[in-house]
BAFI-3210 file (N, C-alpha, C; in Angstrom, 3 decimals, decimal comma, padded with zeros to 6 digits):
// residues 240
n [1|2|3|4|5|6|7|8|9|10|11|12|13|14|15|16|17|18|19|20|21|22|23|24|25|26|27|28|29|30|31|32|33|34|35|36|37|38|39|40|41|42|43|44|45|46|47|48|49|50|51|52|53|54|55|56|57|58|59|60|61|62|63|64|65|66|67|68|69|70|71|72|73|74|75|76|77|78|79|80|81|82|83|84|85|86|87|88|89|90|91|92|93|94|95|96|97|98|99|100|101|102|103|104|105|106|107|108|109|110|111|112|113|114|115|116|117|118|119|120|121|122|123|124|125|126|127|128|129|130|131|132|133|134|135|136|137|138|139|140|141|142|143|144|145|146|147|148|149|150|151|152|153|154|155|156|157|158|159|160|161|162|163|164|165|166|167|168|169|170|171|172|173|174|175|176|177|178|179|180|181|182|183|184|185|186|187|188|189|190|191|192|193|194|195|196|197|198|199|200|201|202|203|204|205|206|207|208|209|210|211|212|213|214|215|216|217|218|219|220|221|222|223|224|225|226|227|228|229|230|231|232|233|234|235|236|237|238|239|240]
n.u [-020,001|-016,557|-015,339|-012,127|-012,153|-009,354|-007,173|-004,917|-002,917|-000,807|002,468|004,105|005,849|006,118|006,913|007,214|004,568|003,536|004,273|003,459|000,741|000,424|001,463|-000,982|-003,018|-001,650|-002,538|-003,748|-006,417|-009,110|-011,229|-011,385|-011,347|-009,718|-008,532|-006,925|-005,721|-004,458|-002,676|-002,065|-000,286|001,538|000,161|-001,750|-001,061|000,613|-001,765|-003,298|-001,752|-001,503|-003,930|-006,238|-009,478|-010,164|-008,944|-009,119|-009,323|-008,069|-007,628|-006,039|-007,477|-005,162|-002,272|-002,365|-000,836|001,036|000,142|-002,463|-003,653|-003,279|-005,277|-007,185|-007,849|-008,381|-010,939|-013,997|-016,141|-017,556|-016,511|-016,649|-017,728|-017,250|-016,785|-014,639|-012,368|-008,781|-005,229|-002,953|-000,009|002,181|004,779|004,844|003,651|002,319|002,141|001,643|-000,596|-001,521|-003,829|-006,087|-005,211|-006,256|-008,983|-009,667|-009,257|-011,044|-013,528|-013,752|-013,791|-015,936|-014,030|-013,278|-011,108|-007,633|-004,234|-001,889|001,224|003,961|006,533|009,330|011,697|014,449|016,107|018,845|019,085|016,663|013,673|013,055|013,415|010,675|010,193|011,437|010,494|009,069|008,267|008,550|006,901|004,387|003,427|003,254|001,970|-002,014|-004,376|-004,898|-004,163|-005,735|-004,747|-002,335|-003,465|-004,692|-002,335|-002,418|-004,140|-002,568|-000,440|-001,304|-002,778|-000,054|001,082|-000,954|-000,578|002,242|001,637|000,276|001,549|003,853|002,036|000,128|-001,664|-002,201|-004,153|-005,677|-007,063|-007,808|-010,105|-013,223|-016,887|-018,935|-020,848|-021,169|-018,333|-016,901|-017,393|-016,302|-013,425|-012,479|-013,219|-010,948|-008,911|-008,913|-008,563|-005,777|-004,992|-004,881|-007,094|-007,310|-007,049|-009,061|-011,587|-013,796|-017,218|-016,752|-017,808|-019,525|-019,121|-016,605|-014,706|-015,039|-013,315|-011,185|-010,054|-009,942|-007,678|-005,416|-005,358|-004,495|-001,841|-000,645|-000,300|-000,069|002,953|004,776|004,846|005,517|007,742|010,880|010,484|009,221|011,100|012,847|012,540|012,418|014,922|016,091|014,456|016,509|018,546|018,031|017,709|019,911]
n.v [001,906|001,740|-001,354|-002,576|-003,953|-006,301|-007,235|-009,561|-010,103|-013,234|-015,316|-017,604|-016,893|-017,162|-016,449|-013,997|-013,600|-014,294|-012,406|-009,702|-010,665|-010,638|-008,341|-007,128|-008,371|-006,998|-004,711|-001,058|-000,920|-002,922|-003,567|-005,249|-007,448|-009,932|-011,079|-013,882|-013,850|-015,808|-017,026|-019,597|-020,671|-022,099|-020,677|-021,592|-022,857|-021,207|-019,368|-021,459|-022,032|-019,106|-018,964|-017,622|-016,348|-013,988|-014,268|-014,943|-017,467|-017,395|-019,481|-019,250|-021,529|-021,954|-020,587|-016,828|-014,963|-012,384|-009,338|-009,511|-011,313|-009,429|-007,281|-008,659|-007,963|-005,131|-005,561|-003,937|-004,970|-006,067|-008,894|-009,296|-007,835|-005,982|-001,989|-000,586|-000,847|-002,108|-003,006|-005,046|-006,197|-008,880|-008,656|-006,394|-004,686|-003,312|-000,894|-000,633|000,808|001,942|001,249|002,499|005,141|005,310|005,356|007,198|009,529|008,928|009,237|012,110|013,087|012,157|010,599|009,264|007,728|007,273|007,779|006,973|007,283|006,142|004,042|002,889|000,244|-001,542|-004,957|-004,803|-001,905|-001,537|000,544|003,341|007,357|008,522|010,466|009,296|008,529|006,151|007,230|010,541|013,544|012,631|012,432|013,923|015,456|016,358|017,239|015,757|018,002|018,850|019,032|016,932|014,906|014,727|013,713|010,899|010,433|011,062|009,411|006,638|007,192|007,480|004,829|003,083|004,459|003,853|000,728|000,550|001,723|-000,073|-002,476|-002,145|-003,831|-005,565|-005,445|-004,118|-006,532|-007,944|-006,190|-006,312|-008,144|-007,426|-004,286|-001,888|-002,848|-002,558|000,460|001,340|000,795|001,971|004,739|004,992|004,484|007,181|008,748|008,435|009,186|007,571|007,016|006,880|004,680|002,775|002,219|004,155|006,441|009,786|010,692|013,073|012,104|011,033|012,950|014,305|012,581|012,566|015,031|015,854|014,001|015,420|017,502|016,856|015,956|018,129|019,363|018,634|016,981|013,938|011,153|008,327|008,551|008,073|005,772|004,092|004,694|003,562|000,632|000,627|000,403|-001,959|-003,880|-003,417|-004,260|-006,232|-007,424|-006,958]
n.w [015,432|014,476|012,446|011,156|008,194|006,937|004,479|003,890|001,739|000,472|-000,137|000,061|002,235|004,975|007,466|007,915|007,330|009,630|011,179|010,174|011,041|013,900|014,391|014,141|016,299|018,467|018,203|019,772|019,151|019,436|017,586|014,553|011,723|009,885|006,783|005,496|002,340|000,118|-002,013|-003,588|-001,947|001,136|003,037|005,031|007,537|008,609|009,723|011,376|013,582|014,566|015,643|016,318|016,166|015,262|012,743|009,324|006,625|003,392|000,249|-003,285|-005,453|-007,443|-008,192|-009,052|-009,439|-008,099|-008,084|-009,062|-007,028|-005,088|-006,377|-005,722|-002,910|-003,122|-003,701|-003,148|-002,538|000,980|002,949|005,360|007,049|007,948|008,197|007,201|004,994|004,125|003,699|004,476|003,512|003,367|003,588|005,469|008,349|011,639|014,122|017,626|017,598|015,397|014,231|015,778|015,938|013,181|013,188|015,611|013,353|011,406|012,915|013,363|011,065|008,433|006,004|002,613|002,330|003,817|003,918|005,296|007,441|006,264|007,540|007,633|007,670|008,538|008,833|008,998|010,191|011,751|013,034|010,812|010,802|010,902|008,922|007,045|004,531|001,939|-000,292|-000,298|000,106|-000,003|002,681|004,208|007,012|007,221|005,650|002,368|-000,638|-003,418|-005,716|-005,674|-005,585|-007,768|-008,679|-008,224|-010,056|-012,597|-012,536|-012,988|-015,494|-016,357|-016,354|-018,132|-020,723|-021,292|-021,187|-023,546|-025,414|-025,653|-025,894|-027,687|-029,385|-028,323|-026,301|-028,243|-028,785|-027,457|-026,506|-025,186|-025,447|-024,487|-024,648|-022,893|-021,392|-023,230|-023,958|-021,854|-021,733|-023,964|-023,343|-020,939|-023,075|-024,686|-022,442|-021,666|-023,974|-026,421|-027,996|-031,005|-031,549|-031,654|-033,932|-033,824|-033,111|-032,077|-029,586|-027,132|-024,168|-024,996|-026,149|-023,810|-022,208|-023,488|-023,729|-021,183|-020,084|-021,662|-020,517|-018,015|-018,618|-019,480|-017,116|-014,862|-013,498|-014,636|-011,995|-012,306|-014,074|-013,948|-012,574|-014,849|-017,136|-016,065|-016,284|-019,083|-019,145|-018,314|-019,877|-022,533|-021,800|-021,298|-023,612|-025,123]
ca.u [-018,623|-015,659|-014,711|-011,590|-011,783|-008,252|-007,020|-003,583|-002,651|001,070|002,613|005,311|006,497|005,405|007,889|006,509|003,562|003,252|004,781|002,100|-000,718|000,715|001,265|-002,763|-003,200|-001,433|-003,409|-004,799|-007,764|-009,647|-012,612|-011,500|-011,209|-008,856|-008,386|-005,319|-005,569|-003,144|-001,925|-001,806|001,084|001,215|-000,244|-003,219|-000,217|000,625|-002,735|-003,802|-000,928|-002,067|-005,201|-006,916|-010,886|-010,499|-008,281|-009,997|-008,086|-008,785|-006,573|-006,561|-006,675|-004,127|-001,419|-003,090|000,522|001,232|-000,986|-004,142|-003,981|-003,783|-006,264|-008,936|-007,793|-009,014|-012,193|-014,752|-017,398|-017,287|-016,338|-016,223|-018,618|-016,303|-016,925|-013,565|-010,936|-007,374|-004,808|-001,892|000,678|002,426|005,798|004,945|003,408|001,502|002,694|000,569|-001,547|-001,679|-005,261|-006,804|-004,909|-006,707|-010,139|-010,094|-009,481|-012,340|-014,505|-013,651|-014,093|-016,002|-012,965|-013,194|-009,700|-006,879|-003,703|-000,769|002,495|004,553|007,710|010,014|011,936|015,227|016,873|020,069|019,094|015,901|013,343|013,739|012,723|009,130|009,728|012,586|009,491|009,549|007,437|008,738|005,780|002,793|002,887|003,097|000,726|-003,058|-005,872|-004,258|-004,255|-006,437|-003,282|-001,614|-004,558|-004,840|-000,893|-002,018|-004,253|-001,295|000,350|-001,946|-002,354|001,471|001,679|-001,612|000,478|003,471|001,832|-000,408|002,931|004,339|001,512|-001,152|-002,198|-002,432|-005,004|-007,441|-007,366|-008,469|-011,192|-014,752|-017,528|-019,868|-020,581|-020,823|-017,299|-016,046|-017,154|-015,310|-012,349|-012,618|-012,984|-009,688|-007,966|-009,246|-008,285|-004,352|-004,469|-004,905|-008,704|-007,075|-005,879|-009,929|-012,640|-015,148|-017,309|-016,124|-018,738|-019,586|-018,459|-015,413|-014,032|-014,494|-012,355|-009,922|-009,368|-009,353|-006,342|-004,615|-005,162|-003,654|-000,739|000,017|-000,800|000,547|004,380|004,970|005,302|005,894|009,027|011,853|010,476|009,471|012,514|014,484|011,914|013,056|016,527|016,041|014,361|017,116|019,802|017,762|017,766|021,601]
ca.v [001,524|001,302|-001,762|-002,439|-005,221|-006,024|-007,947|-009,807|-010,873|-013,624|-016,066|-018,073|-016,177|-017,702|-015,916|-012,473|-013,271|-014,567|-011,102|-009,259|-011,060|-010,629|-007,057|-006,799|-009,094|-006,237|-003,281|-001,144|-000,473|-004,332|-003,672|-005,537|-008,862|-010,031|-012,194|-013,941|-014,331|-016,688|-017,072|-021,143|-021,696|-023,009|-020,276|-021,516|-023,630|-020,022|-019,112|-021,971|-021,963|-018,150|-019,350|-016,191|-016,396|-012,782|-014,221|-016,228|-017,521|-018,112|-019,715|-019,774|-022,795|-021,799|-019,651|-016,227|-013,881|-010,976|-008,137|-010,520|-011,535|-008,527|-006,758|-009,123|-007,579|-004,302|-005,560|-002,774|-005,563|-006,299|-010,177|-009,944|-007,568|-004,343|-000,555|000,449|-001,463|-001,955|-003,939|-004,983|-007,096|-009,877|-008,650|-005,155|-004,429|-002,073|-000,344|-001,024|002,320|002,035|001,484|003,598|006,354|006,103|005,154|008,880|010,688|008,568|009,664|013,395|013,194|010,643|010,411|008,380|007,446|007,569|006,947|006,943|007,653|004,698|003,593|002,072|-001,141|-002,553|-005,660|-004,468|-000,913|-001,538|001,395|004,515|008,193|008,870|011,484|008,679|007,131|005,672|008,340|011,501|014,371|012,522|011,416|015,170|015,212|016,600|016,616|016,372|019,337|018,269|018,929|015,602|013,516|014,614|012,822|009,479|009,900|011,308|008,097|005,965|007,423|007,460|002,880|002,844|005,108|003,075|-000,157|001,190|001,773|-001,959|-003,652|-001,641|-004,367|-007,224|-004,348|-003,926|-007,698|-008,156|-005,751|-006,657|-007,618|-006,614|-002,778|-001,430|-002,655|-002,114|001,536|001,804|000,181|003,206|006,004|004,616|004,962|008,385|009,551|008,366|009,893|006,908|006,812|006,609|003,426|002,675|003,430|004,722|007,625|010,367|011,173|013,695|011,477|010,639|013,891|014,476|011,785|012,902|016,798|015,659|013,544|015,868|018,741|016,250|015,482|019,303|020,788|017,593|016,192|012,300|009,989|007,709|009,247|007,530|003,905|003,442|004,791|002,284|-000,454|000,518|000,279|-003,310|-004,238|-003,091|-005,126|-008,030|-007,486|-007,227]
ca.w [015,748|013,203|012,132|010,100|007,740|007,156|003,742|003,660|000,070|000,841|-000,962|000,207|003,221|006,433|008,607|007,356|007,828|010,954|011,548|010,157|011,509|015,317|014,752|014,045|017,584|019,374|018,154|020,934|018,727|018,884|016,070|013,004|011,399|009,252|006,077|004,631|000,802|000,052|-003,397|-004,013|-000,893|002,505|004,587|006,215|008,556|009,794|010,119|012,066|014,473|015,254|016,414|016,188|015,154|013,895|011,086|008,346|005,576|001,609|-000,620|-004,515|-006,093|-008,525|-008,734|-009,871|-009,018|-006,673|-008,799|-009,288|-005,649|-004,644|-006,604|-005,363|-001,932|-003,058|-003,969|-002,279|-001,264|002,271|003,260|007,007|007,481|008,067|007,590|006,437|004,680|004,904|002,695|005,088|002,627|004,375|004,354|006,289|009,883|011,745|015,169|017,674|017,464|013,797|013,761|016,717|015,204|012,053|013,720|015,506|012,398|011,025|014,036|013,510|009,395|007,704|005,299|001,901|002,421|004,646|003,832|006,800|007,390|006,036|008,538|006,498|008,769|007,604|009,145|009,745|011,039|012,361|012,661|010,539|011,634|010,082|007,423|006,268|003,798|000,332|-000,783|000,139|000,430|000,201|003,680|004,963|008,092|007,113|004,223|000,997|-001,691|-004,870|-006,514|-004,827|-005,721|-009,263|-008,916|-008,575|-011,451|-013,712|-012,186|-013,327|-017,385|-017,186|-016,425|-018,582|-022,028|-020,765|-021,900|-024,742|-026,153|-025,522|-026,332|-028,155|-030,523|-027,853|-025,668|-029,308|-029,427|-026,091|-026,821|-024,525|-026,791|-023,997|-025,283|-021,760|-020,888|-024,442|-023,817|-020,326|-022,065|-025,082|-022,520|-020,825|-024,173|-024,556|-021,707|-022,068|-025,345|-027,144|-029,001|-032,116|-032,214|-031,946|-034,556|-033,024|-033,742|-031,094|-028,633|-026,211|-023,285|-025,419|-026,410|-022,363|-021,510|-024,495|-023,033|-019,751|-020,365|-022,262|-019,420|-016,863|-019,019|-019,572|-015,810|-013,937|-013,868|-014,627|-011,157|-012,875|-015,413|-013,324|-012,620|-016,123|-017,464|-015,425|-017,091|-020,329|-019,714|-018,050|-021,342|-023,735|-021,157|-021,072|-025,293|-025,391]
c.u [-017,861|-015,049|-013,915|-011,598|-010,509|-007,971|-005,298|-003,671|-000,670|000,814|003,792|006,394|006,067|005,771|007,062|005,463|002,755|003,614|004,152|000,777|-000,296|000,742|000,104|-002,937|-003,169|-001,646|-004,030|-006,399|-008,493|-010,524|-011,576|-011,269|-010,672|-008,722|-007,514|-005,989|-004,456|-002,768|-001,158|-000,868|000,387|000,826|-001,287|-002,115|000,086|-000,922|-003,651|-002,923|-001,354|-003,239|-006,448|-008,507|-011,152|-009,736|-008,646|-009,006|-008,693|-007,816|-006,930|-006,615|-005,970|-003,593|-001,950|-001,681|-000,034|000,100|-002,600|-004,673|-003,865|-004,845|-007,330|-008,512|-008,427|-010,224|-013,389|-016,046|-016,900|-017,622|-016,527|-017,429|-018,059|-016,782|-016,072|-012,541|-009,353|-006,716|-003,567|-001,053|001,431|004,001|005,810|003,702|003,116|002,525|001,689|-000,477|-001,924|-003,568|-006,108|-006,660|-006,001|-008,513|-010,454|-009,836|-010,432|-013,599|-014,763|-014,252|-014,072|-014,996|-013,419|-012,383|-008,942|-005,658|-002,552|000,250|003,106|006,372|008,442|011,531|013,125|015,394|017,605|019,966|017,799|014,622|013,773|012,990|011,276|009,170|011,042|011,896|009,746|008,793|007,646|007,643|004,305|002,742|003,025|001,719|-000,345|-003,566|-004,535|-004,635|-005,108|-005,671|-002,320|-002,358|-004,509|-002,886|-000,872|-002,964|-003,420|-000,713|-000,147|-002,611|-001,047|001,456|000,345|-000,710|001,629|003,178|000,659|000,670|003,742|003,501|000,539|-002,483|-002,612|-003,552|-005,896|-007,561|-008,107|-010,297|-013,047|-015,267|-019,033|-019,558|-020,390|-018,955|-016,059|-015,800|-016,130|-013,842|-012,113|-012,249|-011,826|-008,869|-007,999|-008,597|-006,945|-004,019|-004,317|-006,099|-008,774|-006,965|-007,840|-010,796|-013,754|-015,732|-017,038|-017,464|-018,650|-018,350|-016,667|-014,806|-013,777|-012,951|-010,731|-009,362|-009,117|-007,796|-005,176|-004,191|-004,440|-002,172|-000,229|-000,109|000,235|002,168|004,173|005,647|006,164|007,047|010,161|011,985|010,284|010,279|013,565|013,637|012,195|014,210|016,765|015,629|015,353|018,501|019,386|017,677|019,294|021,774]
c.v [001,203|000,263|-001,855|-004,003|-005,111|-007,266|-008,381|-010,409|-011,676|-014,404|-016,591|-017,232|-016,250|-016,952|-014,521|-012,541|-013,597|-012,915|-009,930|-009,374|-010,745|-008,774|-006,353|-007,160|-008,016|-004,820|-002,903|-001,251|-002,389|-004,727|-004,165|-007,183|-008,486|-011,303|-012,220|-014,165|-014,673|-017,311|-018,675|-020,977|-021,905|-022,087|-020,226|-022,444|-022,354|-019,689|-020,297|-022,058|-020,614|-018,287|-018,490|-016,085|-015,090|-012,972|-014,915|-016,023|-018,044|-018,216|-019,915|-020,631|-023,142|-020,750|-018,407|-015,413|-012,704|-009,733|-009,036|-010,603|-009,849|-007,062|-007,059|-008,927|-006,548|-004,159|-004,846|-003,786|-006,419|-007,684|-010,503|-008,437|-006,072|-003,327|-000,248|-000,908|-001,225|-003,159|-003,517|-006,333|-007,704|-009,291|-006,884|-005,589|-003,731|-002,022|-000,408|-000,034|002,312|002,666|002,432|005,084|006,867|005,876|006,646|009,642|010,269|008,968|011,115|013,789|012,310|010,543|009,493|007,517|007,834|007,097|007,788|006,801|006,150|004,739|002,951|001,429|-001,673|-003,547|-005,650|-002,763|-000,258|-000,177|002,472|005,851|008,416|009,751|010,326|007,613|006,874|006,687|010,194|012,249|013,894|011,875|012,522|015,382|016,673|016,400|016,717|017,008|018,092|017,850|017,141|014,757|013,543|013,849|011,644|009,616|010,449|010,015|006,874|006,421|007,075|005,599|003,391|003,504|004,166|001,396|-000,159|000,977|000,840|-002,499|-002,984|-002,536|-004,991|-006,439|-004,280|-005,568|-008,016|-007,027|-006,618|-006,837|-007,280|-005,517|-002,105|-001,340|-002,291|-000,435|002,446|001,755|002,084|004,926|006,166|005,200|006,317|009,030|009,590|008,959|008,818|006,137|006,528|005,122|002,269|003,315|003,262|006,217|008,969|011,379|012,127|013,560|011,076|011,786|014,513|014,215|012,048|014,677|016,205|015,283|014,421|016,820|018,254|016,124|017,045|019,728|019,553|016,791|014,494|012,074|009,508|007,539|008,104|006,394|003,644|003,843|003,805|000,740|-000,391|000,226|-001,196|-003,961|-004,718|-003,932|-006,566|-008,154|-007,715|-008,913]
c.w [014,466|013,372|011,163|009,336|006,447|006,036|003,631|002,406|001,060|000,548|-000,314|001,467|004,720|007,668|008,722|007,576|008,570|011,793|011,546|010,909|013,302|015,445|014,588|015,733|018,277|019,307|019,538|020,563|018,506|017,721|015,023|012,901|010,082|007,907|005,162|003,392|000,540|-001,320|-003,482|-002,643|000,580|004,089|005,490|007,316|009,264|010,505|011,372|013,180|015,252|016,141|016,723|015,461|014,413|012,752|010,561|007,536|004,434|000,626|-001,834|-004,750|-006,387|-008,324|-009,112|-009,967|-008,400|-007,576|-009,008|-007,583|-004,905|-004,582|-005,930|-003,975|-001,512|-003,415|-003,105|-001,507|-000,107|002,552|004,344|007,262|008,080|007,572|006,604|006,486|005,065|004,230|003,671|004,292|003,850|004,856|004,991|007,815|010,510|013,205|016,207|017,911|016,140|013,869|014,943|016,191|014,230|012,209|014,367|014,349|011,987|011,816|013,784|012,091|008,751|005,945|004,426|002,000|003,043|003,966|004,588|006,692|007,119|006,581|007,875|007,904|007,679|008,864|009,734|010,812|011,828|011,930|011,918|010,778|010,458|009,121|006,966|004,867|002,552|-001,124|-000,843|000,722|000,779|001,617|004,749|005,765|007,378|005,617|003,323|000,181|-002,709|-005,704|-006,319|-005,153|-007,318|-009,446|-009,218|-009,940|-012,884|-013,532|-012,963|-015,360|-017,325|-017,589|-017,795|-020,257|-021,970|-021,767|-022,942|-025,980|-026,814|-025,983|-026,258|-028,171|-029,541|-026,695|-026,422|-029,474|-028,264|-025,707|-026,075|-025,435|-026,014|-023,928|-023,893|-021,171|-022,186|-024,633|-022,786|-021,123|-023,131|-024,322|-022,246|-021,626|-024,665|-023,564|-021,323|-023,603|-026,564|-027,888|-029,804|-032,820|-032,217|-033,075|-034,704|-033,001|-032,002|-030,546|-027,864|-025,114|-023,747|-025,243|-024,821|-021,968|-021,928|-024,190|-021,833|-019,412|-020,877|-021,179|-018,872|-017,276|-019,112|-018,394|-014,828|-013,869|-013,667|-013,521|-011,260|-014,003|-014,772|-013,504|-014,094|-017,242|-017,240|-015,925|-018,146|-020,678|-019,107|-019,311|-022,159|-022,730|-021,494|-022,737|-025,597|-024,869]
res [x|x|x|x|x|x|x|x|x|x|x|x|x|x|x|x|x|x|x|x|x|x|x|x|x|x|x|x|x|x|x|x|x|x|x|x|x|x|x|x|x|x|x|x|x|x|x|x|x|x|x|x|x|x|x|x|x|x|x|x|x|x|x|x|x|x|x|x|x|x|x|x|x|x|x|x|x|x|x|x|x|x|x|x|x|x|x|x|x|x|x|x|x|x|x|x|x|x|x|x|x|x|x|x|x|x|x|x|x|x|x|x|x|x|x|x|x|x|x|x|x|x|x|x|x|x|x|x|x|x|x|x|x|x|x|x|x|x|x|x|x|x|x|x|x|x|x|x|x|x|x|x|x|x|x|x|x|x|x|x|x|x|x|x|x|x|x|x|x|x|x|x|x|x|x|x|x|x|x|x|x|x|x|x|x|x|x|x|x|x|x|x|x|x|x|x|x|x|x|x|x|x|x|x|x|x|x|x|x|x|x|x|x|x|x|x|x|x|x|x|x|x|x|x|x|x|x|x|x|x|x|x|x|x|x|x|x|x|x|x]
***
C-alpha cells in the first residue's frame, strides 16, 4: 500500500496553514501522515486545534529561515514511516483528489518522481484554468522528455555560476576539510565551470564533471536567465 508522507515547512502563517492541513483531511485517498516543520513560530496552536493524529508537529528551536527549513523537508529519510514523499508548503493546498490521482499513476509506474499539475489560486479571482500555471510547459500531461529534466539541471549550474560569481572567495573559504566532501564540493565547481578557482590536480572524475558542464551549458538554454537578471538589477537599485 502507498503511503504518502507529507512534509509542511510554515512560519508565521496560521491562517494558511490551517488551510493546508484541512485540505490533506479531505483527500479521498486516506494513506498518509503528515508533519508540520515549523520554523521557531506559533504553529503547534494550529496544529493542536486540528486535532488530527495523522499530523505531528516539529519545531526548531531557532530561527533557521524559509530555504533551511525547507530543505530539511526534503530530507529523503523517512520520519513517519511513508513510501513516497511530498512537500506541501503552508501557504498552498491540494484538491481533494490530489493525492489518489498521483497514487494510481504510482500503481501503474513505479515512478521516481511525480510532479503535478500546479493550480495557481488568487484571492480576488479565485481558481484559475489548469494550463494557467507558473510554469508554463513543464506541467504538460505525461512522462517527461530527458530533454526537460536535463532543464532543471541547467537550472541548477545556472543559481550555482550565479553565486560563484558573487561570492567565489567566501565558497573557497568555506572549503570542507573532510576530503570526501571537499571532493563533492570540487566536482560541483567543475561542473559549473568553475575548477579553476581550485588547485587541484585534474582528475579523471574531474575533467568528467568539467565537459559535462560545459555540454549542458552549450546544448541547454538558461531557466534561470530572467530571474537572475532581475536579481542583478535589484542589487544595482539597492546600490544607488
Amino acid at each position: 500500500m502507498l503511503t504518502f508522507e507529507v512534509r509542511v515547512p510554515t512560519y508565521n502563517r496560521p491562517d494558511l496553514l490551517a488551510r493546508a492541513l484541512r485540505s490533506l483531511q479531505a483527500q479521498t485517498y486516506p494513506h498518509w501522515i503528515a508533519t508540520v516543520y515549523d520554523d521557531a513560530s506559533a504553529g503547534e496552536e494550529t496544529v493542536r486545534a486540528i486535532a488530527d493524529d495523522r499530523i505531528r508537529y516539529r519545531r526548531n528551536p531557532q530561527k533557521l529561515g524559509a530555504c533551511e527549513n525547507i530543505d530539511k523537508c526534503f530530507n529523503p529519510a523517512s520520519v513517519s514511516g511513508g513510501t513516497h514523499g511530498y512537500v506541501l508548503e503552508d501557504d498552498n493546498f491540494l484538491l481533494p483528489g490530489f493525492l489518489s490521482l498521483i497514487a494510481s499513476h504510482l500503481e501503474k509506474t513505479p515512478w521516481q518522481l511525480i510532479q503535478a499539475n500546479q493550480r495557481v489560486w488568487s484571492n480576488a479571482h479565485g481558481m484559475h484554468q489548469e494550463d494557467e500555471t507558473t510554469r508554463g510547459l513543464w506541467f504538460q500531461s505525461g512522462r517527461m522528455e530527458v530533454i526537460h529534466l536535463r532543464s532543471f539541471g541547467r537550472g541548477l549550474q545556472s543559481i550555482r555560476r550565479y553565486i560563484l560569481e558573487h561570492a567565489g572567495s567566501k565558497v573557497l573559504e568555506a572549503l570542507p576539510q573532510k576530503q570526501n566532501l571537499r571532493d563533492e564540493l570540487v566536482s560541483i565547481l567543475a561542473h559549473s565551470g568553475y575548477s579553476h578557482l581550485v588547485p587541484v590536480n585534474i582528475t579523471a572524475p574531474l575533467l568528467r564533471a568539467r565537459l559535462k558542464g560545459l555540454a549542458l551549458r552549450l546544448t541547454q538554454p538558461d531557466p534561470c536567465a530572467e530571474f537572475l537578471a532581475k536579481l542583478d538589477e535589484r542589487s544595482s537599485l539597492c546600490r544607488l
